[in-house]
C-alpha positions in Angstrom: 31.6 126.3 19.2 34.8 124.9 18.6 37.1 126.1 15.9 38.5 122.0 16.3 35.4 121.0 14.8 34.8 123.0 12.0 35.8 122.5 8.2 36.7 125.0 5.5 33.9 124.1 3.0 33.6 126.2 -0.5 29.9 128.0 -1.0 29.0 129.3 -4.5 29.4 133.2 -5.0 31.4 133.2 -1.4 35.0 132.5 -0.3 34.4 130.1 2.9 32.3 129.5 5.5 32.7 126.9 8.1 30.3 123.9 8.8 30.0 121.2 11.1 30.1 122.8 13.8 28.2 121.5 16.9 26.3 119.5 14.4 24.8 120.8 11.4 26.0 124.8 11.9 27.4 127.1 9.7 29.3 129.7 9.8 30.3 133.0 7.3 33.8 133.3 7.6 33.2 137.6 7.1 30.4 138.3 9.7 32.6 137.2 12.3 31.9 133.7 12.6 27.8 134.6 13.2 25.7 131.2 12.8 23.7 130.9 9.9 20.1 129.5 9.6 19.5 126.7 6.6 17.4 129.7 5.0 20.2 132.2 5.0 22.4 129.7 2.8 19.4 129.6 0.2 19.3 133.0 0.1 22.4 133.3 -0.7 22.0 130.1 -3.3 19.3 132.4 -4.7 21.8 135.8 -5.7 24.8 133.5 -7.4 22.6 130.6 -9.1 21.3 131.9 -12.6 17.6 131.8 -12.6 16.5 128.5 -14.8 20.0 126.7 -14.0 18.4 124.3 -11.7 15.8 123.4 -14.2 12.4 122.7 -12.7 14.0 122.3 -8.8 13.3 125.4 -6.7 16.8 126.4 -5.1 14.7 125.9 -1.5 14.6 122.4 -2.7 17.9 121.5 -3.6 20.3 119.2 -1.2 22.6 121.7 0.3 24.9 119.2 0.7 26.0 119.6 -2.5 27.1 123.0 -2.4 28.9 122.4 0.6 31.9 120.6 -0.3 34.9 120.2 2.2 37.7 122.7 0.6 41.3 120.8 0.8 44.4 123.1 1.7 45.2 123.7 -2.1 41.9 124.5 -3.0 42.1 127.1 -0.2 45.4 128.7 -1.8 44.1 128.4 -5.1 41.1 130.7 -3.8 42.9 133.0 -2.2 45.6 133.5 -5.1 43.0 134.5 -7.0 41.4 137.2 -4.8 44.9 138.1 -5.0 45.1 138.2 -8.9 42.1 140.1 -8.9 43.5 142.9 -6.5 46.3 143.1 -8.5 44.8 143.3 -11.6 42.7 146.2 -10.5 45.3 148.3 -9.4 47.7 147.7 -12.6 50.7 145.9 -10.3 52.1 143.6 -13.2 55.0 142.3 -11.1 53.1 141.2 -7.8 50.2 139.9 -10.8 52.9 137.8 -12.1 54.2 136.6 -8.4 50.7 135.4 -7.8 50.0 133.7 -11.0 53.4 131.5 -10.9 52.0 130.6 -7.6 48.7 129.7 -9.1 50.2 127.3 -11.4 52.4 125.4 -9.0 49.2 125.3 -7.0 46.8 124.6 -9.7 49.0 123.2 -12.4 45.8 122.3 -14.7 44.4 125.9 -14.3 45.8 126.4 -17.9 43.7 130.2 -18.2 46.5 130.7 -16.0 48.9 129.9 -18.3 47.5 132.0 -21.0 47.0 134.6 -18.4 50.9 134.7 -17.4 51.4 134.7 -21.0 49.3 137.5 -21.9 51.1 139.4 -19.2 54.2 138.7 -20.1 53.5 140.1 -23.5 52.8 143.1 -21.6 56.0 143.0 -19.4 58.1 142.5 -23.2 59.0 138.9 -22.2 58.5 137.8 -25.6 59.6 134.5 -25.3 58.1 134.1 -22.3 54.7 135.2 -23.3 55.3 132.8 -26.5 55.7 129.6 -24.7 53.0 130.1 -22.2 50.7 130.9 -25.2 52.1 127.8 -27.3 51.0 125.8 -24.2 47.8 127.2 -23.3 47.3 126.8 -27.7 48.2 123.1 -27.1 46.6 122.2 -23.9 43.4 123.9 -25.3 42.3 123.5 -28.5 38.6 124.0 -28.3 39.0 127.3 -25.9 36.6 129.7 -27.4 39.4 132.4 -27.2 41.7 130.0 -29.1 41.6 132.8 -32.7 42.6 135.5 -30.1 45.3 133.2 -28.9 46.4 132.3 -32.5 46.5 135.9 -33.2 48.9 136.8 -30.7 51.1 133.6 -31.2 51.8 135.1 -34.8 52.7 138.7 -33.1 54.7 137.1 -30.5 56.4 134.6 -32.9 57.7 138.2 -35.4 58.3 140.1 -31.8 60.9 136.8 -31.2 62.3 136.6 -34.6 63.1 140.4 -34.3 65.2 139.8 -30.9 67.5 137.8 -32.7 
């Protein structure tokens, strides 16, 4: 098999596994580049789809095509930025957190839970204004979010935070 002919393609409940290889192959980027049969892909359909999602389709029946999906070069960053946000999330490093998610909005500049993410941690970091903006946008750019009273919440604490700087 040759790596030439292979194509980064994004998989539901998985980072990447390669397909197109010598035909209609594919590959799981984490067992070492081990083949994979049609049956081991619905399988793993199976764990991640919620059970009724699919209506009255079986998940052996649906087009796999579908889930299959060339990933382009920024949807590959965007993917890995936030494994990255996750790691740092879980071991409390606010400043590499902060690193990855600037990245993730150059990258992914309509992510806007981003935006209310950075905001949310630079509230924590005591970058009022900061935190105030990104909030004000995220408030803006979504409306209809369903944590928009949480939002509006910490706008007015951020907004006396501000007023107290000066």
């Amino acid at each position: 098999m040759s790596a030439s002919h292979c194509t980064a393609c994004r998989f539901p409940g998985t980072s990447w596994c390669a397909c197109g290889c010598a035909g209609r192959c594919w590959c799981w980027t984490f067992s070492g580049g081990t083949p994979l049969a049609e049956t081991d892909l619905r399988e793993r359909l199976r764990r991640v789809i919620p059970q009724g999602a699919t209506g009255q389709v079986p998940v052996e029946e649906l087009p796999l095509d579908q889930f299959l999906e060339p990933a382009g070069k920024r949807q590959i960053l965007a993917r890995l930025l936030r494994n990255l946000k996750g790691i740092y999330r879980e071991s409390d490093k606010p400043q590499r957190l902060l690193e990855v998610l600037n990245r993730m909005l150059v990258v992914a500049p309509d992510a806007h839970g981003e935006l209310r993410d950075r905001g949310l941690l630079y509230q924590r970091l005591e970058c009022y204004r900061a935190a105030l903006r990104d909030l004000q946008d995220y408030a803006a750019l979504e409306p209809d979010a369903p944590d928009f009273d949480d939002v509006r919440a910490k706008l007015v604490e951020l907004g006396a935070q501000c007023a107290r700087l000066n």
